[in-house]
N, C-alpha and C positions, 0 to 999 in steps of 0.2 A: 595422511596415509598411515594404516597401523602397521605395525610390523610384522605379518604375516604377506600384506601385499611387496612390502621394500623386499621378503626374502624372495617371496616369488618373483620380481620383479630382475633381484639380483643373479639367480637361478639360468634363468632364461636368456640374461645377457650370456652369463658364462657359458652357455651350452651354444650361441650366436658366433660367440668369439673363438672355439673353439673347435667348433663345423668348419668354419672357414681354415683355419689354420689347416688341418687335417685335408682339406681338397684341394688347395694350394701346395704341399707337399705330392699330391698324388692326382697325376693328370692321364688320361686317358689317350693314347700315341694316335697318330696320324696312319690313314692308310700305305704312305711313304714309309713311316718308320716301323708299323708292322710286319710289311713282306722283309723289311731288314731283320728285324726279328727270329721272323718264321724261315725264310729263304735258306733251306741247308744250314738249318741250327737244329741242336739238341737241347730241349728243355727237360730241367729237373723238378719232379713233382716230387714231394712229402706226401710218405703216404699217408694214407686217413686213419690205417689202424695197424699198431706195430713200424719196428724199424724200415728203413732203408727208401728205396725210390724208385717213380716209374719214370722210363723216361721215354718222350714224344720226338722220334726222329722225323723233321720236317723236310721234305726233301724239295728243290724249286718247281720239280716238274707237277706240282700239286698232290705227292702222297704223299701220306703219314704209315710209319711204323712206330707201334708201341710194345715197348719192353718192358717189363716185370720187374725184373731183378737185377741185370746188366747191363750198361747200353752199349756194351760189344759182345751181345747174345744175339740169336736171330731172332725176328719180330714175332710177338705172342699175337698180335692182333696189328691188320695191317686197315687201311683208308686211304682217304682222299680230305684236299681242303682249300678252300679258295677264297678269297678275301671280297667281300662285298661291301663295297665303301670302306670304311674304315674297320669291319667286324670280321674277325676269323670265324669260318662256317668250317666246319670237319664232319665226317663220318667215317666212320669204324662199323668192324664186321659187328664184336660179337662183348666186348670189356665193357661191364655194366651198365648193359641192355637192361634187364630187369629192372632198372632204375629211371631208363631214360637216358643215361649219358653215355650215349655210344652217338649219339650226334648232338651240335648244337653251335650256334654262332653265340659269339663273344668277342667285346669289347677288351684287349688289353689294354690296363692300368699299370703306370711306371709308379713303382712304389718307393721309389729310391736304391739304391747301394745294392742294385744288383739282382733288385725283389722285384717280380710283377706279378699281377694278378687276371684271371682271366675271367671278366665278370657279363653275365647274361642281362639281356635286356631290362629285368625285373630290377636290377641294381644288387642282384644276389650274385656272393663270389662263385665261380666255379669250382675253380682251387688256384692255387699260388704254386708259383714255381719261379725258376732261377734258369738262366741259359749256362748250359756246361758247358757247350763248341760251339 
């Protein structure tokens, strides 16, 4: 074997061994542990450009309000959201529509120490956030 196969050989374990490591850290919740999640909690989003955070008030009765700037402001844009198997499905009126994401199910990912993630079908993340209440 010359040494361009042992590097690629080497390469490809280490990218094996460390796939795993990384999805063993980060597991995708149960429909159980969802609605605990979602059920009358406040998630913090990072936003995508410039400071501060949006934040998603989930309420049990299946609506969502989302706030801008405060999450003891009144809601900039309000919804609904329901758990289908284990996948958070939401829709919103009108907060980037343009884009697409004013609706969609997703997959929450425990990311560890407080971190999770809200990832679409495609295995594409939606955005990450943190539970504040």
């Amino acid at each position: 074997m010359n040494i361009f196969s042992r590097m690629m050989i080497s390469i490809a374990l280490a990218f094996v061994v460390l796939s795993a490591g990384s999805h063993a850290a980060a597991a995708t919740i149960d429909a159980k542990a969802a609605r605990t999640l979602i059920s009358d909690r406040v998630w913090q989003q990072q936003r995508r450009t410039g400071p501060g955070y949006v934040y998603w008030s989930w309420k049990s009765d299946g609506s969502v309000c989302l706030r801008l700037e405060d999450k003891n402001t009144k809601c900039d844009d309000t919804g609904h959201w329901k758990l289908d198997g284990d996948r958070l499905c939401f829709e919103i009126t009108w907060y980037q529509k343009s884009a697409g994401g004013n609706s969609a199910c997703v997959r929450i990912v425990d990311k560890g120490k407080g971190r999770y993630e809200a990832v679409q079908d495609n295995g594409l993340t939606f955005f990450e956030f943190s539970v504040a209440e």
